[in-house]
Structures are given as C-alpha cells and as structure tokens.
N, C-alpha and C positions, 0 to 999 in steps of 0.2 A: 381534428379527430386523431391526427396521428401524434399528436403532442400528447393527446390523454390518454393515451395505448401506453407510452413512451412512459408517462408520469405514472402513471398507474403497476406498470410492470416492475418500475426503478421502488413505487412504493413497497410491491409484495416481497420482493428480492430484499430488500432492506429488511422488512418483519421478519420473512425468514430467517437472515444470516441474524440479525440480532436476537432472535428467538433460538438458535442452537449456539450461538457464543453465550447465552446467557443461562440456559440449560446445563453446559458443558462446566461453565462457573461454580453453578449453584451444586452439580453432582462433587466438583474437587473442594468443594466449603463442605459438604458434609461428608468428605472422606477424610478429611483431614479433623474436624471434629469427632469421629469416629474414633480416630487414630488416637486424639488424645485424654479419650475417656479412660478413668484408670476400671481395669476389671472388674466388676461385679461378682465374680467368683472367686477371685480370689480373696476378696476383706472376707467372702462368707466363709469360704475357708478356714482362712484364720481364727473367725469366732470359734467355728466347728471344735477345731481343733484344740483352742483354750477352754471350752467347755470339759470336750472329751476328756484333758489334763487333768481339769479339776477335779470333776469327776472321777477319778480315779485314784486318784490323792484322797479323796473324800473316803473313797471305797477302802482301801490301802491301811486308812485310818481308822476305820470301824464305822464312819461316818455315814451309814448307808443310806439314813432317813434324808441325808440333807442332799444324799448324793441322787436319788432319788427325785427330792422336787428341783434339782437344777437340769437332769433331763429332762424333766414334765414339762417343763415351761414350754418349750417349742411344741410340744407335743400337744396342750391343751389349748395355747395360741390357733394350731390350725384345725383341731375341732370344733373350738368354736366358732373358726370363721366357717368353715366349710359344713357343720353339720343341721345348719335351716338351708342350704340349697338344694334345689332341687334339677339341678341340671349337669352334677359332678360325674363325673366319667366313671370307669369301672376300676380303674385305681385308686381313686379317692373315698371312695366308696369302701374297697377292701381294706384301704386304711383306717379309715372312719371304724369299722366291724372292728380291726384288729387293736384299735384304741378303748371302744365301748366292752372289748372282753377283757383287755387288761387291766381298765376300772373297776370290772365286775369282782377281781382278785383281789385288786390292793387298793385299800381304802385311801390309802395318800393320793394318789391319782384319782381319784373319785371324788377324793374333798376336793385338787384342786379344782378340778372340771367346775363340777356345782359353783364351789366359792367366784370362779371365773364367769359363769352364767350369771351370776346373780347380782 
C-alpha cells in the first residue's frame, strides 16, 4: 500500500511539473511567434497612404473621375460586405447611412455599388 501512495504521488508530481514546464514552453513559442509577425498596420498603412498619393496626384491633375473610383474601391468593398448583416454595431451602421447618402449624390459611387452587387 505504501508503494502505491509512493507511486501514485511520484505520478501526480511528475504530471504536474511536466504540465507547467510545458505550458511555460508553449506560452515562450507563441511569444516569440508573436514577436515575429511583421505588423499588420503598418503594410495597411502603407497601401493607405499610396492610395491617398495617388489620389491626389489624380485630383492635382484634373483627374477627379478616376480619383474618385480609386477612393470608392475600399469604400464599396465594405458595403458590400457589411450592408446584408444584420448584427453591425452602431458605427457600421452610421457608416453604412454616411456611404448610402453619398451614393444618393454621386452617381460614380452609385454605379460602383450596384456594378459591385451584381
């Protein structure tokens, strides 16, 4: 009996240390993959920002029509994802309205929408 007290206590002890050394592994393996993910804000950044350029170069140049469907794009990408849900928060929402009035203005935005639905 006191062998399997003995065996039994050396098992638990054992589970345990090798269940918090293996824990304490698995947390530094995914800190360290953490560590070397490259930013997701910043590549978006960057697009942002060579849009914006072009954009404005576009404008610059009298090129407004075109400057125009090259801000639409992002714009009509998340309308469409977002405007059959029905679970979007109260920002998406006011985005959603502040996207549906500015289609209501300018037809370029309005064809993409539609041409994008369809």
């Amino acid at each position: 009996m006191k062998i399997l007290v003995i065996f039994f206590v050396g098992l638990l002890l054992g589970l345990g240390l090798g269940w918090v050394f293996t824990l304490r592994h698995a947390d530094h393996e995914v800190a360290e993959f953490v560590a070397q993910m490259p930013q997701p804000i910043e590549g978006g950044d960057w697009e942002h920002a060579a849009k914006a350029v072009r954009a404005i170069q576009m404008i610059e140049s009298g090129d407004t029509s075109n400057a125009v469907r090259l801000l639409s794009r992002p714009m009509v990408d998340y309308y469409q994802f977002h405007a059959n849900l029905t679970n979007n928060d109260k920002l998406t929402r006011d985005l959603l309205s502040a996207i549906e009035q500015l289609a209501s203005t300018n037809t370029q935005i309005a064809d993409e929408i539609h041409a994008k639905i369809q």
